[in-house]
C-alpha positions in Angstrom: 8.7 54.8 188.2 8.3 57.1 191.2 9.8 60.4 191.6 9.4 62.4 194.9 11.2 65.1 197.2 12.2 64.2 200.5 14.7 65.7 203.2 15.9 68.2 200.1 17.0 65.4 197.4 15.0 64.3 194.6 14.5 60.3 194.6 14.0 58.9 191.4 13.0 55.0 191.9 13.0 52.8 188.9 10.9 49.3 188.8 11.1 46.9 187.0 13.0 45.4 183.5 15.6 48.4 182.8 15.9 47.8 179.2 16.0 50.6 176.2 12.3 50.7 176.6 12.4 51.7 180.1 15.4 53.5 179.6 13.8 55.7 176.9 10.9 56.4 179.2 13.1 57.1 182.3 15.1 59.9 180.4 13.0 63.0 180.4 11.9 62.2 184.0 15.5 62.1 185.1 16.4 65.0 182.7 14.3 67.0 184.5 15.5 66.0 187.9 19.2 67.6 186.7 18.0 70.6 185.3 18.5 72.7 188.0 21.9 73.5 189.5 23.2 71.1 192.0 21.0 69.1 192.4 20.7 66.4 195.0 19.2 63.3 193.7 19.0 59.8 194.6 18.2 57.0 192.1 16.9 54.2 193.9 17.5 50.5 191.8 15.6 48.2 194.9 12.4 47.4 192.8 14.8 47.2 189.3 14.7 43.4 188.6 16.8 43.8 185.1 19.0 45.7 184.0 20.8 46.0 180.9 23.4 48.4 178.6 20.6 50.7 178.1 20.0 51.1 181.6 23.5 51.4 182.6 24.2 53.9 180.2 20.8 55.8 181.5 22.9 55.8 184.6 26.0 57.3 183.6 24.4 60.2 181.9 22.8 60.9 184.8 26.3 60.6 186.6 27.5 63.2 184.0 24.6 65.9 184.6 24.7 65.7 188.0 28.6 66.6 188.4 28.5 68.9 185.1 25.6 71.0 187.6 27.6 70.6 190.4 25.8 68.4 192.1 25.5 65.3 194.2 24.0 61.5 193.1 23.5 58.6 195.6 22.3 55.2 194.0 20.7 52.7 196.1 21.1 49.4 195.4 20.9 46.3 197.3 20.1 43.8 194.8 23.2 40.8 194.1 22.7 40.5 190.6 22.2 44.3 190.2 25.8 44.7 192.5 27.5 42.6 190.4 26.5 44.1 187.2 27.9 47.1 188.4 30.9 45.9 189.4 31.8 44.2 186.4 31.5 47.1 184.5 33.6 49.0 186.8 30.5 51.4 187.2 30.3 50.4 191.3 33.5 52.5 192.0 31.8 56.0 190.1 28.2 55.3 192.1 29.6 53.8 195.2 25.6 52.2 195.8 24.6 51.9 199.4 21.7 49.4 200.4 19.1 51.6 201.5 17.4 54.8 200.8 18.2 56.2 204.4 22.1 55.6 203.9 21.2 57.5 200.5 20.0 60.4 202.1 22.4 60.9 205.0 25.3 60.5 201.8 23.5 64.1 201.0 23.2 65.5 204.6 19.5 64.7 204.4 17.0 62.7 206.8 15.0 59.7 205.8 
């Protein structure tokens, strides 16, 4: 996992097998990136090769802080499998994923 600033939004890019392991390790890093009020952040899924209930419900809580803050998410995702997790769950319409980090970060008004 990487986390970094860029062009005033917080990425947040998860690699790898998102499973409760992951998922439990990813927490606190994203807790911290919606701590503060309205936050811009951008979770970026493009290295994420797995990802399961755990990770999906990772997601959602992130969802949940942002908005509760006031602020604004942008999830990048350009993986097939990935996509169609989402959209089975009916998660793609409350993240909306675009394919790459610049589309992410002009969502927020921001510059790649």
């Amino acid at each position: 996992m990487a986390t970094y600033r860029t062009g005033g939004c917080t990425v947040v890019e998860l690699r790898g097998e998102m499973d409760i392991a992951a998922a439990l390790d990813a927490a606190p890093h994203l807790d911290r990136a919606t701590a503060t009020a309205e936050p811009r952040l951008v979770i970026d899924l493009s290295p994420v090769t797995f990802l399961d209930a755990s990770g999906l419900s990772l997601l959602c809580r992130v969802h949940r802080r942002v908005h509760a803050q006031g602020g604004r998410l942008a999830l990048v995702c350009d993986r097939p499998g990935l996509l169609r997790i989402l959209g089975i769950t009916g998660l793609d319409h409350r993240f909306r994923p675009v394919p790459t980090l610049a589309e992410a970060l002009r969502r927020h008004g921001a510059r790649a």
